[in-house]
C-alpha positions as CSV (number, residue, x, y, z in Angstrom):
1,X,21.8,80.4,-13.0
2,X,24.9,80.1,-10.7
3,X,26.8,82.0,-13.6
4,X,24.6,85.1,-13.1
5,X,25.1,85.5,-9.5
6,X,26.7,88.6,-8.4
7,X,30.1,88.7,-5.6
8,X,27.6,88.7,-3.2
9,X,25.9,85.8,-4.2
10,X,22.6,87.1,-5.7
11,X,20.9,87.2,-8.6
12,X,19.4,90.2,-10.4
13,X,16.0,91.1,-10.8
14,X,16.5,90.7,-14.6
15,X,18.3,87.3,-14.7
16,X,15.4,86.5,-12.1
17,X,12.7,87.8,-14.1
18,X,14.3,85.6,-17.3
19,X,14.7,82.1,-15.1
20,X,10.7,82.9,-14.1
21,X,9.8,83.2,-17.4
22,X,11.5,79.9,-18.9
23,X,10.2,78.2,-15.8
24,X,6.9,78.9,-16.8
25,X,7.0,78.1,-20.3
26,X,8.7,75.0,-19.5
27,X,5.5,74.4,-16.9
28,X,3.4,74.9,-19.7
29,X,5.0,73.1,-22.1
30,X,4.9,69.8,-19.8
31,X,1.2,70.5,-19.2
32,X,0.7,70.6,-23.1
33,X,2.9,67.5,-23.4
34,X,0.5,66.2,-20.9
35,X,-2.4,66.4,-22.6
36,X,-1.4,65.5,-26.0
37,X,-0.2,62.4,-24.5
38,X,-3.8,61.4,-22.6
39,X,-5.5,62.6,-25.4
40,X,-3.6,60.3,-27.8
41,X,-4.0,57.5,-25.0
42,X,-7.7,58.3,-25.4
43,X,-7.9,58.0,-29.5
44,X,-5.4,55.5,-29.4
45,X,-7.9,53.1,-27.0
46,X,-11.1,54.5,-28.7
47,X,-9.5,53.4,-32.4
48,X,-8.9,49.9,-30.7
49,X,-12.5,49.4,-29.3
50,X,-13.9,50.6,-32.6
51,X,-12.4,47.7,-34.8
52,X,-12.4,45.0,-32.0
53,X,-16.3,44.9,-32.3
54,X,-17.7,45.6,-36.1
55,X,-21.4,46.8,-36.9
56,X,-23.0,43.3,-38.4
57,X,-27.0,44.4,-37.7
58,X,-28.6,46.8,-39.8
59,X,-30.6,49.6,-38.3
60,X,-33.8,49.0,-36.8
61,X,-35.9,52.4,-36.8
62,X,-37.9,53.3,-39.3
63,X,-38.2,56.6,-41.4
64,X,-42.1,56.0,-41.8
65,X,-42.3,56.2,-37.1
66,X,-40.5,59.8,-38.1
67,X,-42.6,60.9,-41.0
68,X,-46.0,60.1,-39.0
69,X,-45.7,63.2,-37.1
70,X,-46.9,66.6,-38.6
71,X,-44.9,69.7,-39.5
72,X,-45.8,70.9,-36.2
73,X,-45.9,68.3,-34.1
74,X,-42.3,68.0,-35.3
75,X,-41.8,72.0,-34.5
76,X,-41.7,73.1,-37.7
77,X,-42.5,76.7,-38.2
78,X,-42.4,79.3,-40.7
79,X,-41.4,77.8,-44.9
80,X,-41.5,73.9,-43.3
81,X,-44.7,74.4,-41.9
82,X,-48.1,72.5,-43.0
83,X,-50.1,75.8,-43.2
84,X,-47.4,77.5,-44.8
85,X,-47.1,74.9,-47.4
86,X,-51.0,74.3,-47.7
87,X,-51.3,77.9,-48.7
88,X,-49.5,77.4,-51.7
């Protein structure tokens, strides 16, 4: 910057209007940084608390608990539903 000042000490509106523009893509680019960063944190520490503590039970719900309820009770409409499919 101090190389593009002028005898007068200034700087141009050009070389002004360039050092905004890498200013803000270097803002930008920390902010991306960042992120990356806390979301690898995040993975990182979600990776680690999935393996420290295995599934060892089996599920406990049962498909039949589902399958009790009718086509509509369940919202079906149109194709899925029980008149649809008792009419053919």
């Amino acid at each position: 910057m101090e190389s593009k000042r002028n005898e007068d000490g200034l700087v141009s509106d050009e070389h002004h209007a360039t050092y905004e523009k890498m200013e803000a893509d270097v803002m930008a680019m920390t902010r991306e940084i960042d992120k990356l960063e806390k979301q690898h944190e995040f993975d990182s520490k979600f990776i680690i608390a999935s393996q420290d503590k295995p599934i060892l039970n089996q599920p406990t719900g049962s498909l039949s608990a589902i399958n009790s309820f009718t086509s509509s009770e369940r919202g079906m409409t149109g194709r899925a539903s029980a008149e649809y499919t008792n009419a053919f």
